[in-house]
PQR file of N, CA, C, O and H, with PARSE charges and radii, in Angstrom:
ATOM      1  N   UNK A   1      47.524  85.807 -26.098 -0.4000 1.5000
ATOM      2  CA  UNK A   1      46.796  84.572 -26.298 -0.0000 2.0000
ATOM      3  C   UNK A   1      47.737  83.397 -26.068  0.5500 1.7000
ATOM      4  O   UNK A   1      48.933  83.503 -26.340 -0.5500 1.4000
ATOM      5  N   UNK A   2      47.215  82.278 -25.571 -0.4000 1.5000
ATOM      6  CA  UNK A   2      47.907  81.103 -25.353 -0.0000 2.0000
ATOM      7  C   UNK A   2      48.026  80.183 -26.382  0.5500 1.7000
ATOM      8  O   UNK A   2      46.990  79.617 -26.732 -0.5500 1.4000
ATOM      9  H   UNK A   2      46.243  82.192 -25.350  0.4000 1.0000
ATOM     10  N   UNK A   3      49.267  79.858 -27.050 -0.4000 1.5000
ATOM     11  CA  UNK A   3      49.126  79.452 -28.185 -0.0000 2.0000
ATOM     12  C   UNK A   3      50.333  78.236 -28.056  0.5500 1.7000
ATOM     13  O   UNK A   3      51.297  78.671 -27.425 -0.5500 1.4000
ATOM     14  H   UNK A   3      50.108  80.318 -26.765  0.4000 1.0000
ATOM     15  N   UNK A   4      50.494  76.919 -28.473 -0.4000 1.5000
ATOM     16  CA  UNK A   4      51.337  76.148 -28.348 -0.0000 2.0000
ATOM     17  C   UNK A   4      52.326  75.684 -29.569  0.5500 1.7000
ATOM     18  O   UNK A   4      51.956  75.304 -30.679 -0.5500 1.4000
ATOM     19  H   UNK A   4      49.711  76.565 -28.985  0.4000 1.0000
ATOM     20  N   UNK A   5      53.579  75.797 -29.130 -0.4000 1.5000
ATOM     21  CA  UNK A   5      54.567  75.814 -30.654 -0.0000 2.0000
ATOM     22  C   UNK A   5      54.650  74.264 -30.706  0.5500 1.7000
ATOM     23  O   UNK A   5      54.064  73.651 -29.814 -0.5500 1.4000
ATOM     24  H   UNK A   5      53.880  76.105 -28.228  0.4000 1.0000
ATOM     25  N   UNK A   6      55.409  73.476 -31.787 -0.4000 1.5000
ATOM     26  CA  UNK A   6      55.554  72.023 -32.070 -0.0000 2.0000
ATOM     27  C   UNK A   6      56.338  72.097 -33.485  0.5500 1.7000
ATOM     28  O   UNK A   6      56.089  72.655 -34.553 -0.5500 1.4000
ATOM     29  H   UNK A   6      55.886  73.974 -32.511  0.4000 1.0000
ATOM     30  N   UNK A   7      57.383  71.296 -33.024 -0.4000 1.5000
ATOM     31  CA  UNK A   7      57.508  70.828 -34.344 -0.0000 2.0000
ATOM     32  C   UNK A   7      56.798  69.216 -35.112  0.5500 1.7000
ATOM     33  O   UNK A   7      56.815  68.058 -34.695 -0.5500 1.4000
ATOM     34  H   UNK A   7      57.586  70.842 -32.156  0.4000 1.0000
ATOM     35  N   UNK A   8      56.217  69.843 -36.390 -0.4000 1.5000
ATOM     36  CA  UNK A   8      55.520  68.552 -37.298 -0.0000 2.0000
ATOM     37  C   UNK A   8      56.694  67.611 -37.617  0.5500 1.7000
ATOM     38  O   UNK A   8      57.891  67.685 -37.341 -0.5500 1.4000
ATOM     39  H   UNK A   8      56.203  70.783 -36.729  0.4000 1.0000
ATOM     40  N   UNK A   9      55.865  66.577 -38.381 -0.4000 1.5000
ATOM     41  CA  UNK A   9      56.607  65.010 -38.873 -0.0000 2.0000
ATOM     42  C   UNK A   9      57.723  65.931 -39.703  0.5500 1.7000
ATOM     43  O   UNK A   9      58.913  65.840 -39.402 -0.5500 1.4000
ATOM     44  H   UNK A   9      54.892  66.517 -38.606  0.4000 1.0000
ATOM     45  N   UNK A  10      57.318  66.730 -40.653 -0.4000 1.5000
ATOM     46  CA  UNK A  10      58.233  67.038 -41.722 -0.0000 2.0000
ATOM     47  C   UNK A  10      59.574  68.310 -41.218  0.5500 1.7000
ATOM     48  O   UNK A  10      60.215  68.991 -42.018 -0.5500 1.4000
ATOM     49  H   UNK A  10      56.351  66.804 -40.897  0.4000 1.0000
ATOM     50  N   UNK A  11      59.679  68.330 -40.057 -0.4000 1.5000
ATOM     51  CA  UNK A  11      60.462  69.181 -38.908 -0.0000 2.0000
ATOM     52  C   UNK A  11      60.158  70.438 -39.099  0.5500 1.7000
ATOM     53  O   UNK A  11      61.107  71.198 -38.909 -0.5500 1.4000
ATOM     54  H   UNK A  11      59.158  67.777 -39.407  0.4000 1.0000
ATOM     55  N   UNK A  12      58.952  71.037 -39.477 -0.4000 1.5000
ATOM     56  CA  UNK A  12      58.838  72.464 -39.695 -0.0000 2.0000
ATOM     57  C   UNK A  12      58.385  72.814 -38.011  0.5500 1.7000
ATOM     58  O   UNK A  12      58.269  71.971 -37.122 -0.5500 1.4000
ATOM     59  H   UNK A  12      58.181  70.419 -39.632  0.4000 1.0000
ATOM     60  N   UNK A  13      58.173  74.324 -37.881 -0.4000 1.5000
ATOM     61  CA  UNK A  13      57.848  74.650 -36.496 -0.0000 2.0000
ATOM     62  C   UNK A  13      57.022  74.544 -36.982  0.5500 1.7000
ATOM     63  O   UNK A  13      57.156  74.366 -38.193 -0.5500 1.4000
ATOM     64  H   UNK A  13      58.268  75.009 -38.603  0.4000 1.0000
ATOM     65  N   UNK A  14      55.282  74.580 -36.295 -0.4000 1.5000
ATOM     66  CA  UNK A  14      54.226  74.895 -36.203 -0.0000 2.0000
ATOM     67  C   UNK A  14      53.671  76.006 -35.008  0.5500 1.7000
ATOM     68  O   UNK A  14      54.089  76.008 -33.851 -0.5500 1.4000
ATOM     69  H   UNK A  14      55.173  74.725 -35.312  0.4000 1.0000
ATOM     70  N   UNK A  15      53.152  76.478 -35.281 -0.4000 1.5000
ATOM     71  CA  UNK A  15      51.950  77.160 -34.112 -0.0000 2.0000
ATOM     72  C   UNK A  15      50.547  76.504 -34.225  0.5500 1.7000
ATOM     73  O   UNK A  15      49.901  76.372 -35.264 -0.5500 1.4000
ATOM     74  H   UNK A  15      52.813  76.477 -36.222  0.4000 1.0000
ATOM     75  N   UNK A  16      50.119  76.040 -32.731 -0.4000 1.5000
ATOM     76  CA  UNK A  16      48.651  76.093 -32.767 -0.0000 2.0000
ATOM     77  C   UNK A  16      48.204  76.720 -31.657  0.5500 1.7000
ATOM     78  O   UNK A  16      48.790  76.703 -30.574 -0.5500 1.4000
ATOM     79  H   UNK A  16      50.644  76.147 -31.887  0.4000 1.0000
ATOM     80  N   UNK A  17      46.993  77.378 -31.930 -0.4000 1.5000
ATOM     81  CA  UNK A  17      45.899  78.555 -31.498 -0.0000 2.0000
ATOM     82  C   UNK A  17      44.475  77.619 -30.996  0.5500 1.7000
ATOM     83  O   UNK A  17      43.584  77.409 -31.820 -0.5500 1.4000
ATOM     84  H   UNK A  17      46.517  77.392 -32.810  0.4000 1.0000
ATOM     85  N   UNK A  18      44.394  77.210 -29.889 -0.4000 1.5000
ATOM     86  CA  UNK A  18      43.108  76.316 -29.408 -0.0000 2.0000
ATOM     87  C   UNK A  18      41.819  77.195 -29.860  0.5500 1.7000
ATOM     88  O   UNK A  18      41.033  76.764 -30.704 -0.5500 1.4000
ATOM     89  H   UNK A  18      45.117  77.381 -29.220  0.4000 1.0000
ATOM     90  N   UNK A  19      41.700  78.151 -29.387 -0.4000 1.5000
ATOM     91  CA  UNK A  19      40.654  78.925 -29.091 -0.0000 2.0000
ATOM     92  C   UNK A  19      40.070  79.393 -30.712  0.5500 1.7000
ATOM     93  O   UNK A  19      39.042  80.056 -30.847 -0.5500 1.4000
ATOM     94  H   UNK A  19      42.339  78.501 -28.702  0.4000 1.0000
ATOM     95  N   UNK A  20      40.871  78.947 -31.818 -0.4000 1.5000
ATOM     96  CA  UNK A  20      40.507  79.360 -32.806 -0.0000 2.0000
ATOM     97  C   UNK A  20      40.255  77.939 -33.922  0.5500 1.7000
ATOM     98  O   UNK A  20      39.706  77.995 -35.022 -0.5500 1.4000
ATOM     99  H   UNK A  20      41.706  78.409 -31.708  0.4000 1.0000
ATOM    100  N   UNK A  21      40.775  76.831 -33.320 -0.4000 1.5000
ATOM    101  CA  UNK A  21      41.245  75.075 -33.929 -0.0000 2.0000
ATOM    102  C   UNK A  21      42.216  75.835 -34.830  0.5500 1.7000
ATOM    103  O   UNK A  21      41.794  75.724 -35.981 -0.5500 1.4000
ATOM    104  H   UNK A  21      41.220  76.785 -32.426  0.4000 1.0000
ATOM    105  N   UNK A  22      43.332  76.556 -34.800 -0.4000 1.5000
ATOM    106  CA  UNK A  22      44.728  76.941 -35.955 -0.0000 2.0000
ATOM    107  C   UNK A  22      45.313  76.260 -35.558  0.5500 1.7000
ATOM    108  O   UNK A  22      45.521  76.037 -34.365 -0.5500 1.4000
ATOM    109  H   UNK A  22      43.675  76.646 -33.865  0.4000 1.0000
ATOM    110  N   UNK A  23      45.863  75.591 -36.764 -0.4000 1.5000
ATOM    111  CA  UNK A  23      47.447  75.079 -36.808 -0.0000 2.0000
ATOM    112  C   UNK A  23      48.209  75.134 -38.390  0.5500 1.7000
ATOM    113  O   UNK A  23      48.078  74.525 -39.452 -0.5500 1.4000
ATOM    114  H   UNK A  23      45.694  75.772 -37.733  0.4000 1.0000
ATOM    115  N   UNK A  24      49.208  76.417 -37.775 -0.4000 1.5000
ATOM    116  CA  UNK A  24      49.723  76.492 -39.155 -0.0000 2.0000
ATOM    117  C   UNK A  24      51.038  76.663 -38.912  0.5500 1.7000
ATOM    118  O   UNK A  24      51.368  76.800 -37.734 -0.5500 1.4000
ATOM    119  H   UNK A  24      49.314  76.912 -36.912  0.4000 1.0000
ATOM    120  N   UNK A  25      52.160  76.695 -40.050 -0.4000 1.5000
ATOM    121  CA  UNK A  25      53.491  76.544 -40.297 -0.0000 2.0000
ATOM    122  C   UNK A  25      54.163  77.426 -39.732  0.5500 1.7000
ATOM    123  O   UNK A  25      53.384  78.376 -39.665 -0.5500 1.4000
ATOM    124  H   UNK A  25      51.892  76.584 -41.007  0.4000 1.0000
ATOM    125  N   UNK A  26      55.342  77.798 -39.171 -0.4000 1.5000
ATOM    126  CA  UNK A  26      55.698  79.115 -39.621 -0.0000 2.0000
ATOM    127  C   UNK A  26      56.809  79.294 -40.706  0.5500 1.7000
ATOM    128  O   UNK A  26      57.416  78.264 -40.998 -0.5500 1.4000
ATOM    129  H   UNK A  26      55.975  77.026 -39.226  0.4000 1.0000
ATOM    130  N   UNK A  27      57.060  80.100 -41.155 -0.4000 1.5000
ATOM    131  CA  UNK A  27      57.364  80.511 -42.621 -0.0000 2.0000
ATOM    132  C   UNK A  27      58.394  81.794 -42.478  0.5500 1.7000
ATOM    133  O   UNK A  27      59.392  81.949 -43.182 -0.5500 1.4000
ATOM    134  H   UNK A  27      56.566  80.937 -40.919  0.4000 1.0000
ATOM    135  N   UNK A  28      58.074  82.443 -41.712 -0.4000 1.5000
ATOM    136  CA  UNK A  28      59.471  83.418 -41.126 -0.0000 2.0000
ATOM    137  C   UNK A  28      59.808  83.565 -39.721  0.5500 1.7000
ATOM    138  O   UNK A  28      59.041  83.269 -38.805 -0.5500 1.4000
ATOM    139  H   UNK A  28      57.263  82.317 -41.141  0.4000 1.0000
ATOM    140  N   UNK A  29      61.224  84.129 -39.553 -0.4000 1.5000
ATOM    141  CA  UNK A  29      60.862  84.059 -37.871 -0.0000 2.0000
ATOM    142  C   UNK A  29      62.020  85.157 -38.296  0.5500 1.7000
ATOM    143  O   UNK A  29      62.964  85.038 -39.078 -0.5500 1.4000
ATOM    144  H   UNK A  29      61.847  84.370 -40.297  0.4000 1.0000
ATOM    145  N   UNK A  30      61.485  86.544 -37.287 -0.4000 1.5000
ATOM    146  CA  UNK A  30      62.386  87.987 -37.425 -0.0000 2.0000
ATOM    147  C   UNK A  30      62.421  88.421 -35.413  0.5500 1.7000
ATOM    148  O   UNK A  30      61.926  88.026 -34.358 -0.5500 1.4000
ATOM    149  H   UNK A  30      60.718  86.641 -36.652  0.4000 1.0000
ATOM    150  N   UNK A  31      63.284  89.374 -35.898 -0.4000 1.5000
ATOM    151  CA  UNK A  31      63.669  89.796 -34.312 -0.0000 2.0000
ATOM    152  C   UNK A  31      62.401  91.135 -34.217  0.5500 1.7000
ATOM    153  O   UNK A  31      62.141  91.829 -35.201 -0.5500 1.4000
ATOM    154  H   UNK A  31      63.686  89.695 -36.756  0.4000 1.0000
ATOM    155  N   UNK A  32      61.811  91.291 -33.051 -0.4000 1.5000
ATOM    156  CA  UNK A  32      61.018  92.103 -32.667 -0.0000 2.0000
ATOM    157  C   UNK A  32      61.446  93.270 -31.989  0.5500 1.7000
ATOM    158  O   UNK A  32      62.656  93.496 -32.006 -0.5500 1.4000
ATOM    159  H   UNK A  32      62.022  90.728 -32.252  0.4000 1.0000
ATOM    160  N   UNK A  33      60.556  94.203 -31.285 -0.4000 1.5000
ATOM    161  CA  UNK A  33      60.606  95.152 -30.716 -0.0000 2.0000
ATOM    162  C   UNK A  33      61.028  94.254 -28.949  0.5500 1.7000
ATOM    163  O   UNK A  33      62.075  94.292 -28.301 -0.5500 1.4000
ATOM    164  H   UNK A  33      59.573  94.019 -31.272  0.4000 1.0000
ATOM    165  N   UNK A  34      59.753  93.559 -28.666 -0.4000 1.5000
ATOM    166  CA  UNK A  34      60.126  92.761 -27.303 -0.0000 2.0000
ATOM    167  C   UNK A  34      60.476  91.671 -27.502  0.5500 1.7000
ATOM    168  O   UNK A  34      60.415  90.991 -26.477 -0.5500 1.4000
ATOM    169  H   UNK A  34      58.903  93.529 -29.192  0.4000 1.0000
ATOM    170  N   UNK A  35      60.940  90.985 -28.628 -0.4000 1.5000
ATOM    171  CA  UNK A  35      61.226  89.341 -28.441 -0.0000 2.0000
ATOM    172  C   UNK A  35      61.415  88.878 -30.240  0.5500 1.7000
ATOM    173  O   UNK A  35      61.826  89.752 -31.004 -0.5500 1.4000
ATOM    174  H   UNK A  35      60.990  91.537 -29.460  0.4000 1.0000
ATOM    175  N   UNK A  36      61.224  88.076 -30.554 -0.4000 1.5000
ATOM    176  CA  UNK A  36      60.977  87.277 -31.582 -0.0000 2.0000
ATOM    177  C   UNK A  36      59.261  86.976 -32.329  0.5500 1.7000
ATOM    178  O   UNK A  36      58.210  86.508 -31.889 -0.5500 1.4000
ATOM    179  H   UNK A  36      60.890  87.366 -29.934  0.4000 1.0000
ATOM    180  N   UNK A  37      59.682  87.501 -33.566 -0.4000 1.5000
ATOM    181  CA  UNK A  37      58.261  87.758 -34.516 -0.0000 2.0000
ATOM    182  C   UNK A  37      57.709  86.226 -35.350  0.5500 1.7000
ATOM    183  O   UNK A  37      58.371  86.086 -36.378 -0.5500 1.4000
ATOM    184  H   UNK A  37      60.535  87.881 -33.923  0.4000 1.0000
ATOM    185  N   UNK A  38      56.971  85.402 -35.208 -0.4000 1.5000
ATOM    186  CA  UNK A  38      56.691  84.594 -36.155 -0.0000 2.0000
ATOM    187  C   UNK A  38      56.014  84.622 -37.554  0.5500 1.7000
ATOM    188  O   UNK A  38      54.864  84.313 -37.241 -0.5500 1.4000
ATOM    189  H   UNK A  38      56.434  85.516 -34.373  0.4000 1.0000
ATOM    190  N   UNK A  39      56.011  84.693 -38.093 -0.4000 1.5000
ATOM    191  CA  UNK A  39      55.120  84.682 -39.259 -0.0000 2.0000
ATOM    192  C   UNK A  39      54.121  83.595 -39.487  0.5500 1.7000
ATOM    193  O   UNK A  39      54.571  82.798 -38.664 -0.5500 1.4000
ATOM    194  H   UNK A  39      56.945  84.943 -38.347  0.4000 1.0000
ATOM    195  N   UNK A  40      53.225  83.064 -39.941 -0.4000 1.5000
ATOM    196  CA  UNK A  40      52.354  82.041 -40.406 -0.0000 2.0000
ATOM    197  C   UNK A  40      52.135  82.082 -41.250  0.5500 1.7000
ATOM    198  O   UNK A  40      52.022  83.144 -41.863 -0.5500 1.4000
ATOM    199  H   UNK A  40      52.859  83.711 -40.610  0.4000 1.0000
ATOM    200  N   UNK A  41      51.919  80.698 -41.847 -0.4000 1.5000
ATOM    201  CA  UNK A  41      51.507  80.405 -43.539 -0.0000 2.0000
ATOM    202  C   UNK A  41      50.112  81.397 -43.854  0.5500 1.7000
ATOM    203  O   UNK A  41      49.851  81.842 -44.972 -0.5500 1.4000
ATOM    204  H   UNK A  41      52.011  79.836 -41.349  0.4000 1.0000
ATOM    205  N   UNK A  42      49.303  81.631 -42.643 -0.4000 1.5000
ATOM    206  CA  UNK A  42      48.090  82.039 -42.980 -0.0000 2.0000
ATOM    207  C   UNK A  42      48.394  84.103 -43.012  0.5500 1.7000
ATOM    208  O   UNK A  42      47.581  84.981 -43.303 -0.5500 1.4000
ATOM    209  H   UNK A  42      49.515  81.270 -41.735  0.4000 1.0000
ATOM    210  N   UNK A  43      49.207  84.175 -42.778 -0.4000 1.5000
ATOM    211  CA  UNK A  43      49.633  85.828 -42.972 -0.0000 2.0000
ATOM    212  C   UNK A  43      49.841  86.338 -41.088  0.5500 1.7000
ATOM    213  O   UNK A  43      50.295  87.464 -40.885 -0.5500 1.4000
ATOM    214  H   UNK A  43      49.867  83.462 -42.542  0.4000 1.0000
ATOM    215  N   UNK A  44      49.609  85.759 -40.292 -0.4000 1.5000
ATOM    216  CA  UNK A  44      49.188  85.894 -39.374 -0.0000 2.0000
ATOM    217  C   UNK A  44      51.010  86.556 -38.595  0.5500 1.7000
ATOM    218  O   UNK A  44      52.081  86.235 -39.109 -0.5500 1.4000
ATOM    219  H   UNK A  44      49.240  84.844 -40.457  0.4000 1.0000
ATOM    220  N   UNK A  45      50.953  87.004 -37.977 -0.4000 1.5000
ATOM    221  CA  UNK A  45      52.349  87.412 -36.946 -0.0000 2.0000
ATOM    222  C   UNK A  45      52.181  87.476 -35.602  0.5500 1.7000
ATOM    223  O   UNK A  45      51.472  88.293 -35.015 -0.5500 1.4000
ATOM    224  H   UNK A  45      50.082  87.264 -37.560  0.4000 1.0000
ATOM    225  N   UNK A  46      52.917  86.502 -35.053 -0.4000 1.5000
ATOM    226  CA  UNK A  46      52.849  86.488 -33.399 -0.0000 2.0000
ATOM    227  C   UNK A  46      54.251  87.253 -32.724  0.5500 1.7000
ATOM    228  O   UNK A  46      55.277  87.449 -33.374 -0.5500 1.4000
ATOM    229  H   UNK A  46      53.493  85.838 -35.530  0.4000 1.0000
ATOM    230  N   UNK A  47      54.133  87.495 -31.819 -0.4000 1.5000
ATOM    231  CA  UNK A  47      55.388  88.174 -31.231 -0.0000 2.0000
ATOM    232  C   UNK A  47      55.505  87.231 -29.389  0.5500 1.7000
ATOM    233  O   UNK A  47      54.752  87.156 -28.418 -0.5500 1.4000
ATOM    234  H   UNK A  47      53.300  87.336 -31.290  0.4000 1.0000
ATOM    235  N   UNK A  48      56.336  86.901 -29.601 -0.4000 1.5000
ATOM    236  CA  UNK A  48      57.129  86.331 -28.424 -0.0000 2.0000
ATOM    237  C   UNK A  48      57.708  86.438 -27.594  0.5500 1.7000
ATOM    238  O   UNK A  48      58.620  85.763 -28.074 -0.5500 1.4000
ATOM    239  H   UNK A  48      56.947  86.962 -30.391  0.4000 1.0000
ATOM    240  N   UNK A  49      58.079  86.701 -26.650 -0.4000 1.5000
ATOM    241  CA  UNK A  49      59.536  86.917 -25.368 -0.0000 2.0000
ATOM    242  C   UNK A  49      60.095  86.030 -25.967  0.5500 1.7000
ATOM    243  O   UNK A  49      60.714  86.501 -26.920 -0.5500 1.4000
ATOM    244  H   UNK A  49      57.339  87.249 -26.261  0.4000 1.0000
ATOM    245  N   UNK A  50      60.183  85.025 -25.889 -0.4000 1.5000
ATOM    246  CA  UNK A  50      61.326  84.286 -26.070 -0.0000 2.0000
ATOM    247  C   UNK A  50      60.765  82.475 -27.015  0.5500 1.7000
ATOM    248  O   UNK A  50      59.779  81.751 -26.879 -0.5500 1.4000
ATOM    249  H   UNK A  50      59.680  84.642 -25.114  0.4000 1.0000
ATOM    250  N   UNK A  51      61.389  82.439 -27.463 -0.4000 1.5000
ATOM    251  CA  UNK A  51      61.068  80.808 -28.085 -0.0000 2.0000
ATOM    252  C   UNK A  51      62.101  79.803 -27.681  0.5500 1.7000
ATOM    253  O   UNK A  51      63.312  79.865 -27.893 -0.5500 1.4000
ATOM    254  H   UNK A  51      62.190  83.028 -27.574  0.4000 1.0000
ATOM    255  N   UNK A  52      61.400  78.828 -27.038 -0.4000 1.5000
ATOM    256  CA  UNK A  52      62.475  77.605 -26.211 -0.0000 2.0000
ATOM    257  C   UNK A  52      63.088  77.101 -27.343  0.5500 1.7000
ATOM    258  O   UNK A  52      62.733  77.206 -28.517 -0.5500 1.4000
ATOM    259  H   UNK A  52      60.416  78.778 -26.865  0.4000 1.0000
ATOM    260  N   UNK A  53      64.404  76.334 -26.686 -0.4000 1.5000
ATOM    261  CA  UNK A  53      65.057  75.470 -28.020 -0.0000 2.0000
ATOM    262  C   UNK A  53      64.032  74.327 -28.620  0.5500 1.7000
ATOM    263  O   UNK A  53      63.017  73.978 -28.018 -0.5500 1.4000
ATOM    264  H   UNK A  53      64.692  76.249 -25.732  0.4000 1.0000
ATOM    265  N   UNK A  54      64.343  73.927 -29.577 -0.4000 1.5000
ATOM    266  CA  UNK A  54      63.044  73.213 -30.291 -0.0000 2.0000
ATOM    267  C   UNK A  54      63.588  71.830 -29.487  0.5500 1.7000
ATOM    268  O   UNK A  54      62.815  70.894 -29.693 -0.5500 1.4000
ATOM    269  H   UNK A  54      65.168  74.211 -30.066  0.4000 1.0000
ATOM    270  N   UNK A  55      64.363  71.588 -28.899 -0.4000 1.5000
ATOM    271  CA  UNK A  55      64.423  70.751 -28.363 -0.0000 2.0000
ATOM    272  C   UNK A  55      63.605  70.006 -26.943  0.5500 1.7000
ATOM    273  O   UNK A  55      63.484  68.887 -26.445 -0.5500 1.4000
ATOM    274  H   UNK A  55      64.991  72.348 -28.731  0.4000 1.0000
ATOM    275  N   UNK A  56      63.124  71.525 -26.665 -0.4000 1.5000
ATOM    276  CA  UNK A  56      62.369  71.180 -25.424 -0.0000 2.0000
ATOM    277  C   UNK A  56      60.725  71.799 -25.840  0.5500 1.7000
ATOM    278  O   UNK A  56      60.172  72.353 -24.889 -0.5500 1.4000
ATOM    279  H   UNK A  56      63.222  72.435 -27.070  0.4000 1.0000
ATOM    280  N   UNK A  57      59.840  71.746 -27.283 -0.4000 1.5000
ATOM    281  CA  UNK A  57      58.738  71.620 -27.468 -0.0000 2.0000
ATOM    282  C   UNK A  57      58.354  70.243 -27.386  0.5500 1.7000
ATOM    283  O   UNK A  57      59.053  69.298 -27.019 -0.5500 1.4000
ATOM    284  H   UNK A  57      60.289  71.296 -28.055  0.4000 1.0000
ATOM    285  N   UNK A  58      57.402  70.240 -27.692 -0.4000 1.5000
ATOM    286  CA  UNK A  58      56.303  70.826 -27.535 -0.0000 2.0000
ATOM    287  C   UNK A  58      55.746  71.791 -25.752  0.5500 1.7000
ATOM    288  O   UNK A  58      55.599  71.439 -24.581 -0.5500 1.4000
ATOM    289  H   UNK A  58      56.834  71.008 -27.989  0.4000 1.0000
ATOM    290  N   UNK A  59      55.605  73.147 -26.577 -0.4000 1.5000
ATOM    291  CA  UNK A  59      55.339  74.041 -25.148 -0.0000 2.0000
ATOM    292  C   UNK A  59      54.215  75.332 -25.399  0.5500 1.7000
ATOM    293  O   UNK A  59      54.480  76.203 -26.229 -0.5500 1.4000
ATOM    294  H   UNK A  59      55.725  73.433 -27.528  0.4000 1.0000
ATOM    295  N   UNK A  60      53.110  75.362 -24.709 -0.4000 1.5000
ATOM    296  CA  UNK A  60      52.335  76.258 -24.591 -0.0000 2.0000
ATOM    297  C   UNK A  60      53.088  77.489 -23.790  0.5500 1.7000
ATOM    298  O   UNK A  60      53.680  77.540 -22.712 -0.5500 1.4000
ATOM    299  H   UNK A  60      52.894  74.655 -24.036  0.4000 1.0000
ATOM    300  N   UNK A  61      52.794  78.444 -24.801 -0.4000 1.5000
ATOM    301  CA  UNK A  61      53.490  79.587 -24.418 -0.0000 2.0000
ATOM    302  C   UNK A  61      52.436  81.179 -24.902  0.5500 1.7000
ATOM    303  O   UNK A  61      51.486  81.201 -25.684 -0.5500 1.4000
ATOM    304  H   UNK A  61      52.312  78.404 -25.676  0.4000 1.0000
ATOM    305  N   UNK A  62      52.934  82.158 -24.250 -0.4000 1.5000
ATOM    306  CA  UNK A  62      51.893  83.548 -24.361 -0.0000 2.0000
ATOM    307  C   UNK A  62      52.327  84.487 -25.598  0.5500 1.7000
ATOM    308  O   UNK A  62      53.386  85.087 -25.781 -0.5500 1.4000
ATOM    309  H   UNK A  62      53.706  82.139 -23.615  0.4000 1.0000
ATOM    310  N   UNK A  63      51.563  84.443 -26.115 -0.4000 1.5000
ATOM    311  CA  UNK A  63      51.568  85.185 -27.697 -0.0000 2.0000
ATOM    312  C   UNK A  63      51.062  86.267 -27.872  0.5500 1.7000
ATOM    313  O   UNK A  63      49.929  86.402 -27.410 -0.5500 1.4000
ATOM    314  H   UNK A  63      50.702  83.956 -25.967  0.4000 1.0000
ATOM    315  N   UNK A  64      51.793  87.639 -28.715 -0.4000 1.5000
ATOM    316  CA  UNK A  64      50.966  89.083 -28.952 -0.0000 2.0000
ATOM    317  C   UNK A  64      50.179  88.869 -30.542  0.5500 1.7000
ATOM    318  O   UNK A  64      51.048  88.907 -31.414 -0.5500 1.4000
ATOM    319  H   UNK A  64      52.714  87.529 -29.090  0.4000 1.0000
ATOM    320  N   UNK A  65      49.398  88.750 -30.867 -0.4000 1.5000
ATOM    321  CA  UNK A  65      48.931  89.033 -32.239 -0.0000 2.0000
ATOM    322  C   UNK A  65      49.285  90.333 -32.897  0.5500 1.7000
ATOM    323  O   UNK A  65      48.497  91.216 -32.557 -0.5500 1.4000
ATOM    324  H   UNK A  65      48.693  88.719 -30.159  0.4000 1.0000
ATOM    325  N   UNK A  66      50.228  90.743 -33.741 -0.4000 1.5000
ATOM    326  CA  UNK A  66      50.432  91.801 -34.318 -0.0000 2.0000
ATOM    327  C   UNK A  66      49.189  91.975 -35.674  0.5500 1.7000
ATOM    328  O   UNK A  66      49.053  91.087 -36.515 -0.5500 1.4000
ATOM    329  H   UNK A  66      50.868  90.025 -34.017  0.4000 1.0000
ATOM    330  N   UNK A  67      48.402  93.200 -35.680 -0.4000 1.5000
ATOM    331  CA  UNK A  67      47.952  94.130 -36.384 -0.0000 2.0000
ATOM    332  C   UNK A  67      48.639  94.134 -37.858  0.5500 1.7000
ATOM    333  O   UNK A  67      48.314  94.984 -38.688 -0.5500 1.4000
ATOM    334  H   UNK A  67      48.513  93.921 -34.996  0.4000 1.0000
TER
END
């Protein structure tokens, strides 16, 4: 799923999910099987190839929904 990272006013990362109106925090970030795991405030876990330096978000990027 196409999902776009950002960091908010208060410098946290965020994820938002168009296709669903989500936008939530993330709250952990772990190493994966293929890439980097996010966590969300809402329980939710995305898995990543890779996450740009936060320096160069805001960036729509391709997301696995983990089960």
């Amino acid at each position: 799923m196409k999902v776009m990272l950002r960091v908010n006013d208060a410098g946290n990362l965020t994820v938002y999910v168009p296709k669903k109106d989500l936008e939530e925090v993330v709250v952990k970030q772990t190493d994966g099987a293929e890439g980097k795991i996010l966590t969300l405030a809402n329980g939710w876990e995305l898995e990543f190839r890779e996450i740009p330096d936060v320096a160069n978000l805001p960036k729509t990027l391709e997301a696995k929904k983990l089960e």
